[in-house]
N, C-alpha and C positions, 0 to 999 in steps of 0.2 A: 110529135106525139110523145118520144121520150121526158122532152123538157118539160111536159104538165104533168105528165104520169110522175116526175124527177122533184116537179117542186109542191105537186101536192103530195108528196107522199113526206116529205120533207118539213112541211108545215103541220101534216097530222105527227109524226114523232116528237114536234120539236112542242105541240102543243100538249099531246100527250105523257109526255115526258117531266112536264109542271104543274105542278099544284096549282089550283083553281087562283088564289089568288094573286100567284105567280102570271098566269097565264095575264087577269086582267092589267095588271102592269105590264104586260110586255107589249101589249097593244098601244099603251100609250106612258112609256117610263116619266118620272118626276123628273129626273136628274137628266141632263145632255148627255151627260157621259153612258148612261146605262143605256141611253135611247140608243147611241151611237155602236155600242159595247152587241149589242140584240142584232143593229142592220149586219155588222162586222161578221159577227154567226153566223146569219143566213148567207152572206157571203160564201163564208168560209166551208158551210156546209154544202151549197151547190158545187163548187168548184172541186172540193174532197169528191165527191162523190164518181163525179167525169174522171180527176185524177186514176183513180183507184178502182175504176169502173167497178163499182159497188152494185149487185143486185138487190132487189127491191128488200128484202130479207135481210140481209148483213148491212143493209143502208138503217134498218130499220134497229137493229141491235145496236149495231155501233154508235149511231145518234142518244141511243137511250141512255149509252153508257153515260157521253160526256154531256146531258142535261142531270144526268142524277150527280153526278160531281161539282158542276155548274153553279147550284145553287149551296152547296155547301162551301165552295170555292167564296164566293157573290160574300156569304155571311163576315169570313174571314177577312176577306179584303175590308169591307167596311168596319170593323173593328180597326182592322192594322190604322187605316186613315183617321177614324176618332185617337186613335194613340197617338201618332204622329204628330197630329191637332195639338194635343195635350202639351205633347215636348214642345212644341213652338210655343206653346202661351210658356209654360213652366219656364223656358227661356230667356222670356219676355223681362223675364226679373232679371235686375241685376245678383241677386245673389241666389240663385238658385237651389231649392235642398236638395242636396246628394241622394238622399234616398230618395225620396219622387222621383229624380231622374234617373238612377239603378233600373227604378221597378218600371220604369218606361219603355226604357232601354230594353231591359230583359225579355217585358210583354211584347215587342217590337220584333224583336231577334224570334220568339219562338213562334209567333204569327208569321214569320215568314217563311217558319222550317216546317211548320204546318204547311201553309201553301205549297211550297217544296213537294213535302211528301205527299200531297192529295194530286199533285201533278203527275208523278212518278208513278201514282198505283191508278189512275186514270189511264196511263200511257202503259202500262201492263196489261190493263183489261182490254185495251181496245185492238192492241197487239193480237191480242189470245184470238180474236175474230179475224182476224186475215189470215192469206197465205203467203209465204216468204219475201216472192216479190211483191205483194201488196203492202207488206211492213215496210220493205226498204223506201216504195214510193209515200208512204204517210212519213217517214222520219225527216224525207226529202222536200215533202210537201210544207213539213211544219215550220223547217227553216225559212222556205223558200218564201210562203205564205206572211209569216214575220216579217220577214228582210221588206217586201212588199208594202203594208200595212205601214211600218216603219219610215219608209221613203216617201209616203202618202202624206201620211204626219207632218214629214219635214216639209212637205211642198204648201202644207195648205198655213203651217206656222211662219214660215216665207211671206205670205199674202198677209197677212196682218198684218195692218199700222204696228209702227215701233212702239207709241205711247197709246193706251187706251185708257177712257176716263176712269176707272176702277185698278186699283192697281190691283194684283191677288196677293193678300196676308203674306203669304211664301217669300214675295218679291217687295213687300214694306220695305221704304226706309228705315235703317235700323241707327241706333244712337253711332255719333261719333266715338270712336276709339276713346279719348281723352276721356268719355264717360265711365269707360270701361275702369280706366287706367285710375281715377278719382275713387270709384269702387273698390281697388287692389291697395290702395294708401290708405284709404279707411280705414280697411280692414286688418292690416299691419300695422297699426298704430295701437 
């Protein structure tokens, strides 16, 4: 009985907690990653909850907190990733302009000091809802939770063929050295 009372109520926050058209994406996300990124959540949200033995109330705050964070998190990360994109093409060149790659660079560094700080004042607010030892169990949970998740990852990147017919842009072959080197005599001449 707990365990329905535990994940319906967990499903109304988490549904609650997103904007309508949020919500119809999380039913069925575009991207593997976001699909994958949604199951992870609810994972991580049933399991927090038994952790930290959360009542129906402060399950219901605490959740709210970190879906209103969530989605402003969600925005930031895919920006960082279109930049990223950027500097791999912008790369792609042998002679790349200094300043596109500065303002890349820079846009990159403070997307991520963003995400940083939207982590840290998430992990404040959701603090402020516990009691002592239900903080100490969430900071222990989050490691732990991580470490976990992490070790999943490796096991399932393990199972996959070494070659697959796609390579991903990231993992292109990239020119020989000598091309590079061709470029630097050019260009000192």
């Amino acid at each position: 009985m707990y365990l329905k009372l535990l994940v319906g109520m967990i499903a109304l926050v988490a549904l609650a907690g997103a904007s309508p058209l949020r919500a119809q994406s999380w039913r069925e996300p575009a991207d593997p990653r976001e699909k994958a990124r949604d199951r992870i959540q609810m994972v991580r949200m049933l399991k927090l909850t038994e952790a930290l033995r959360l009542d129906r109330e402060t399950a219901a705050r605490f959740f709210t907190v970190g879906s209103r964070y969530e989605e402003t998190k969600r925005h930031v990360r895919r920006d960082l990733n279109e930049d990223i994109q950027r500097l791999r093409q912008t790369l792609q060149n042998l002679n790349p302009p200094e300043k596109e790659l500065r303002e890349t660079v820079l846009r990159i560094r403070n997307r991520k000091k963003d995400l940083s700080d939207l982590n840290l004042k998430q992990i404040d607010e959701e603090l402020s809802l516990l009691r002592p030892e239900q903080q100490a169990r969430y900071l222990l949970f989050t490691v732990d939770f991580r470490r976990e998740i992490d070790e999943l990852l490796r096991e399932v990147r393990e199972e996959k063929p070494p070659h697959s017919e796609k390579t991903p842009e990231r993992f292109a072959p990239r020119p020989p050295a000598e091309t590079y080197r061709e470029g630097y005599k050019e260009r000192a001449r």
